[in-house]
C-alpha positions as CSV (number, residue, x, y, z in Angstrom):
1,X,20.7,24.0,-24.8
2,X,21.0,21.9,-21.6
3,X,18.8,24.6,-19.8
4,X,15.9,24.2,-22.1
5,X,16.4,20.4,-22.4
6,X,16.1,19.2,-19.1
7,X,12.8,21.4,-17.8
8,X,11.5,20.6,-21.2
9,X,11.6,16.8,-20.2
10,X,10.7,16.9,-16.9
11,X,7.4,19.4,-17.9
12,X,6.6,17.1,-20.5
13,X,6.2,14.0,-17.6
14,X,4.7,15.6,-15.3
15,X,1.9,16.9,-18.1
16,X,1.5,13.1,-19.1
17,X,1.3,12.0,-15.4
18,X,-1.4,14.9,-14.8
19,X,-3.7,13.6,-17.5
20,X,-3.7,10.0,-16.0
21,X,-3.5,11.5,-12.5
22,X,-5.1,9.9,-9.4
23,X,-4.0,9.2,-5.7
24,X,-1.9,5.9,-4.8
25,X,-2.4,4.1,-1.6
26,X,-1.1,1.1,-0.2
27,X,-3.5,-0.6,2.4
28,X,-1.9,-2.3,4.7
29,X,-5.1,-2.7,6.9
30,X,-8.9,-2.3,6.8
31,X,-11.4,-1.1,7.3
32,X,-10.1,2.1,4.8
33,X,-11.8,5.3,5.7
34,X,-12.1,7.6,2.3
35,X,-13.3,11.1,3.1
36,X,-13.7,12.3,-0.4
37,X,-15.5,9.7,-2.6
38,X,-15.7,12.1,-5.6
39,X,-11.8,12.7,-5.9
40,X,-10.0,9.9,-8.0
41,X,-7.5,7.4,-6.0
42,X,-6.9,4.2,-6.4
43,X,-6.0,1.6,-3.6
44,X,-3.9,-1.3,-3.9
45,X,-4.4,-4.3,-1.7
46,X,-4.5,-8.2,-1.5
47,X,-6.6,-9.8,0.2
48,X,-5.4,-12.5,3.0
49,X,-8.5,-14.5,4.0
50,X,-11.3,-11.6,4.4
51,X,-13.2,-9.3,2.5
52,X,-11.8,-6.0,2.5
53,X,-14.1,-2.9,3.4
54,X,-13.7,0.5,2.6
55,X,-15.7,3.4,3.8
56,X,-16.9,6.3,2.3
57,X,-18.6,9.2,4.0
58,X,-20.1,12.6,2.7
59,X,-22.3,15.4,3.6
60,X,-23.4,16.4,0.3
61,X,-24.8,13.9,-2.3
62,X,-22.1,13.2,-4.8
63,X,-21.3,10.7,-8.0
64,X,-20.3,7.9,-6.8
65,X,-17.5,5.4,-9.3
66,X,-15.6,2.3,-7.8
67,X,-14.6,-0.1,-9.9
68,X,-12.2,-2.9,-9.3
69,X,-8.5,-4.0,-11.3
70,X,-6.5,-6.3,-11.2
71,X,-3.0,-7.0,-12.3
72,X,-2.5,-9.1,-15.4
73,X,0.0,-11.4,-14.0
74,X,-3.0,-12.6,-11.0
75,X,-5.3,-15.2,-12.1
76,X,-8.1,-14.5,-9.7
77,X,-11.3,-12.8,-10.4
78,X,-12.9,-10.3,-7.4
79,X,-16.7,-8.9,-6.3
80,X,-18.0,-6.7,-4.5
81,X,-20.9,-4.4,-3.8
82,X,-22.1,-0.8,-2.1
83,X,-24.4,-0.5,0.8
84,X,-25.1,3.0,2.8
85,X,-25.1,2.8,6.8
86,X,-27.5,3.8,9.0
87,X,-25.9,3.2,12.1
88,X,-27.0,-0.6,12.8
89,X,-28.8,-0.4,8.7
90,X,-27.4,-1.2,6.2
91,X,-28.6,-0.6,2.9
92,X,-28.1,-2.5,-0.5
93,X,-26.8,-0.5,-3.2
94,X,-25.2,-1.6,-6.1
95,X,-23.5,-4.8,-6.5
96,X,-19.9,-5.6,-8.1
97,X,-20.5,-8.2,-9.9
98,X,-17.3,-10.4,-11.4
99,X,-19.7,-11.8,-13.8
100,X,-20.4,-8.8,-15.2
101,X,-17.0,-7.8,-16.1
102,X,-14.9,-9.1,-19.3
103,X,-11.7,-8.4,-17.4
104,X,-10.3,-7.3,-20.5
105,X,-6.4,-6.3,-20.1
106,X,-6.0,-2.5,-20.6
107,X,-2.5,-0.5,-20.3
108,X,-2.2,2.3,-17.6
109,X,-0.3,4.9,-18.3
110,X,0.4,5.9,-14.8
111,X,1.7,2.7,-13.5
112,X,3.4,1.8,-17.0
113,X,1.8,-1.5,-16.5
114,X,-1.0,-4.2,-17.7
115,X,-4.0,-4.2,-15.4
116,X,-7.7,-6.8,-16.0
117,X,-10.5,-4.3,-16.0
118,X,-13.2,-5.6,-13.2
119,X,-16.6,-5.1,-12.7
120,X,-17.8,-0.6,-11.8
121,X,-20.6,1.1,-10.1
122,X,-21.5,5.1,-11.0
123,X,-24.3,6.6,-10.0
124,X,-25.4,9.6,-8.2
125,X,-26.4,8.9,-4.4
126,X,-27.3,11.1,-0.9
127,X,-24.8,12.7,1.4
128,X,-24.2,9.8,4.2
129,X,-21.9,7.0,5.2
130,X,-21.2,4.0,2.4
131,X,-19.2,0.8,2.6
132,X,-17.8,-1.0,-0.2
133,X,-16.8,-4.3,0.3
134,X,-14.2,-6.9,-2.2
135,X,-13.9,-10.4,-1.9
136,X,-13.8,-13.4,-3.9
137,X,-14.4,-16.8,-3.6
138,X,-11.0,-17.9,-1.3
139,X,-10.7,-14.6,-0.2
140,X,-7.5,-14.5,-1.8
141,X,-5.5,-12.3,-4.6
142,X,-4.7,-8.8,-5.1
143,X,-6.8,-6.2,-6.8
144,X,-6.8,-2.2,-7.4
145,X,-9.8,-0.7,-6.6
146,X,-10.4,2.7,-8.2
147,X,-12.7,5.1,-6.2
148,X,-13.6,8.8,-7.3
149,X,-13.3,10.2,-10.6
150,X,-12.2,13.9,-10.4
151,X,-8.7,14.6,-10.8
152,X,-6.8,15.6,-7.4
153,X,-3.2,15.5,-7.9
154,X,-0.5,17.9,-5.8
155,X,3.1,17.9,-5.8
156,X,3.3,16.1,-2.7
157,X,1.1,13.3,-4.7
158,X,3.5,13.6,-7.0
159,X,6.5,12.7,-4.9
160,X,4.7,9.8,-3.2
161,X,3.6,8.2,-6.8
162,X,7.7,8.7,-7.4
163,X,8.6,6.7,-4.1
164,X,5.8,4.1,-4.4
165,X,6.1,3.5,-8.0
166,X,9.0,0.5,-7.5
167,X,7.5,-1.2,-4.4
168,X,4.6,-1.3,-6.9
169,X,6.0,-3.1,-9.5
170,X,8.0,-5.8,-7.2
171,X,5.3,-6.6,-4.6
172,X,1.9,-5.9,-6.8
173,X,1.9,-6.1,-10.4
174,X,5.2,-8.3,-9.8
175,X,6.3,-6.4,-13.2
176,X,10.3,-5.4,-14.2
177,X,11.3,-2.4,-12.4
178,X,11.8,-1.5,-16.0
179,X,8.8,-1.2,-17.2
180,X,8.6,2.0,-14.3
181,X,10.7,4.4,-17.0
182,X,7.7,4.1,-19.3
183,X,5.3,5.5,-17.0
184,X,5.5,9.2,-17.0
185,X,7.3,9.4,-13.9
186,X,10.0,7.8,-15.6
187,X,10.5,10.7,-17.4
188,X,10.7,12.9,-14.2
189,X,13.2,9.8,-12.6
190,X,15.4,10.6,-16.1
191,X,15.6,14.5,-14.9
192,X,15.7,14.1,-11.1
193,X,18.9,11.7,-12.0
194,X,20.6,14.3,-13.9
195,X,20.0,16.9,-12.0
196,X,21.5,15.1,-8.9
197,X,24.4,14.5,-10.9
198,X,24.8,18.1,-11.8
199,X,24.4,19.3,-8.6
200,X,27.5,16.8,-7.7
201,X,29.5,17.6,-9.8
202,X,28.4,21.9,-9.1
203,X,29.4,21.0,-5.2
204,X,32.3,19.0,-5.7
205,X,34.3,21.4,-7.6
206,X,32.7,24.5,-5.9
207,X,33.8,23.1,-2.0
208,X,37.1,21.7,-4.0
209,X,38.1,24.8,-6.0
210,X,37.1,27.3,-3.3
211,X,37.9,25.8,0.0
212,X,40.5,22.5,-0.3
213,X,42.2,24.1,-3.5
214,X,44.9,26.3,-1.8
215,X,47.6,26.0,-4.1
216,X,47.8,25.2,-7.8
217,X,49.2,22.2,-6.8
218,X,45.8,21.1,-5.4
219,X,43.9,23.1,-8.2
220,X,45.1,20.3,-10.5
221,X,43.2,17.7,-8.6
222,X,39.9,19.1,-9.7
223,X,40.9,19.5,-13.9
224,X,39.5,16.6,-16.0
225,X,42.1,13.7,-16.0
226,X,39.7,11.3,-17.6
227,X,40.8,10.4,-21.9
228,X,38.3,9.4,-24.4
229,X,38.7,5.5,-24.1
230,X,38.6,5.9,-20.3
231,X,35.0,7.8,-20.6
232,X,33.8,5.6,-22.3
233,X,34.5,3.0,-20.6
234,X,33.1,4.1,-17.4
235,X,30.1,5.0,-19.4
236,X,29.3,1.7,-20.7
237,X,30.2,0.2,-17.4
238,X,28.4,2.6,-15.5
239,X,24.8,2.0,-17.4
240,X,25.7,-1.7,-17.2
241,X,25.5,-1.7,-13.3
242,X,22.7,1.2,-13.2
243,X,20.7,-1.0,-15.3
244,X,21.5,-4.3,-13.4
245,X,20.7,-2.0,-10.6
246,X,17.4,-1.0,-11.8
247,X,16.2,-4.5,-12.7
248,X,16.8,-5.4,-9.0
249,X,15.8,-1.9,-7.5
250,X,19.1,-1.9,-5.7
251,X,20.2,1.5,-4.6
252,X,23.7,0.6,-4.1
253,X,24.2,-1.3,-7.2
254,X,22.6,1.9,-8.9
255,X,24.7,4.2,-6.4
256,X,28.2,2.5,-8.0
257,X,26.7,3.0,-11.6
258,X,25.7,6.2,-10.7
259,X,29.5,6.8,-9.8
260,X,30.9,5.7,-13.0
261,X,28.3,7.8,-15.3
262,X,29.2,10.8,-13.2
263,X,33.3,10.3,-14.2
264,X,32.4,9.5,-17.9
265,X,30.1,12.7,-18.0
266,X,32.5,15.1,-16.4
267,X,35.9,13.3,-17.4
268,X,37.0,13.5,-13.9
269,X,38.2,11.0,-11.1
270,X,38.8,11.0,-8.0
271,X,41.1,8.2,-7.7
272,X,43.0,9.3,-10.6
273,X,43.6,12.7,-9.0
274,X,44.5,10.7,-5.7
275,X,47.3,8.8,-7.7
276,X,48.5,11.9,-10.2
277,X,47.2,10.2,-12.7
278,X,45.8,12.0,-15.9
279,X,44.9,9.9,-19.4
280,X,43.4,13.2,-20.8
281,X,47.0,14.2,-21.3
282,X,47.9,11.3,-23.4
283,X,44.6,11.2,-25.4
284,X,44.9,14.7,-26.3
285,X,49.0,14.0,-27.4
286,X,47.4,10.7,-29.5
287,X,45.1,12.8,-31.3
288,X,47.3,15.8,-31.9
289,X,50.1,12.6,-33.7
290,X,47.7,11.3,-35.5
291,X,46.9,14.6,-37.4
């Protein structure tokens, strides 16, 4: 049941997260150079006392679709507008207007967050070289801006959107690393989590059984030693600090929850083998009275 469980999960994110899929990128510095205007990204930026350009080149005309975000939680309002370059030309476009936007609050799937929809430009334009360019009045505030439309997503992509996902939430949207699990990568987090802690538990008792367990005496060390009460509380204690580790996005604090889930889960622990200890014994003797 397990084996049918776990890939069904995992399949079922990463089909969510392909139907909402674009590129993520963090810009860190401008100008941002975008060789494929027509595949869908989205760049996440703030803006620190300039406008921020972006451009776009092509050889082949192509649809053209920007449009500008920005997170709920940001009170600022952004512009913007297209021109196409002619070495020393430059050519007006199509404007970004703030004015023409509601900035209506909308829910994206992808990020698992609350985003103000800004002002868009679509239209169909020559091969060549573009520049977009956001800005607002102080120059100040941070924005998404969505470029591209057709869906280019890869595994690699994938992985990246998985990493990037909580620096996401803390430094842009400024949202509860919580909030992440809700997103369809949370569902892939959910597997990747227990597969690691399969894959433990598969290697410690595989290296323990076949290479440290010599004798029967050391056998023993690797049987469960862990009674009922004792799993669970290591369980509860475990997704207590996991949790308190997620909030924070603390890989420590999520490292020593992590610990405690894998000894509820598997009813083994170290220590306890360390000290010959083994409440397993006693829980099964309780039980077997109590009949």
């Amino acid at each position: 049941m397990k084996k049918i469980i776990l890939p069904s999960i995992f399949l079922f994110g990463v089909v969510w997260a392909y139907a909402f899929a674009y590129v993520p990128y963090v810009v860190e510095q401008g100008p941002v150079n975008v060789e494929d205007p027509e595949a869908s990204r989205v760049f996440y930026d703030a803006l620190s006392g300039s406008p921020r350009t972006y451009r776009v080149e092509s050889e082949k005309e192509f649809d053209f679709s920007v449009k500008i975000f920005a997170p709920k939680k940001t009170e600022g309002v952004f512009s913007g507008y297209v021109s196409r370059v002619d070495g020393d030309l430059e050519t007006f476009v199509g404007a970004l207007d703030e004015k023409s936007a509601l900035w209506e609050v909308s829910y994206r799937p992808l990020e698992g967050d609350w985003y103000r929809n800004g002002p868009e430009f679509t239209g169909k334009v020559p091969g060549g070289v573009y520049k977009i360019s956001v800005f607002n009045g102080e120059n100040e505030g941070r924005y998404a801006l969505s470029i591209g439309s057709e869906q280019s997503f890869s595994v690699s992509d994938a992985i990246r959107m998985m990493v990037f996902l909580p620096k996401l939430k803390s430094d842009f949207s400024e949202t509860s690393h919580f909030s992440m699990f809700l997103s369809p990568f949370g569902f892939v987090w959910s597997v990747i989590l227990a597969v690691l802690i399969t894959l433990v538990w598969k290697a410690i008792f595989f290296v323990g059984k076949k290479y440290i367990a010599v004798s029967e005496y050391a056998k023993d060390k690797f049987k469960k030693n862990l009674g009922r009460k004792d799993r669970r509380v290591r369980f509860f204690t475990g997704l207590a600090v996991f949790v308190f580790g997620v909030g924070f996005w603390n890989w420590g604090v999520m490292g020593a929850g992590g610990f405690f889930l894998f000894e509820a889960f598997f009813g083994w622990s170290a220590i306890y083998a360390l000290l010959e200890k083994n409440t397993l014994v006693n829980s099964v003797s309780e039980e077997k009275s109590e009949a």
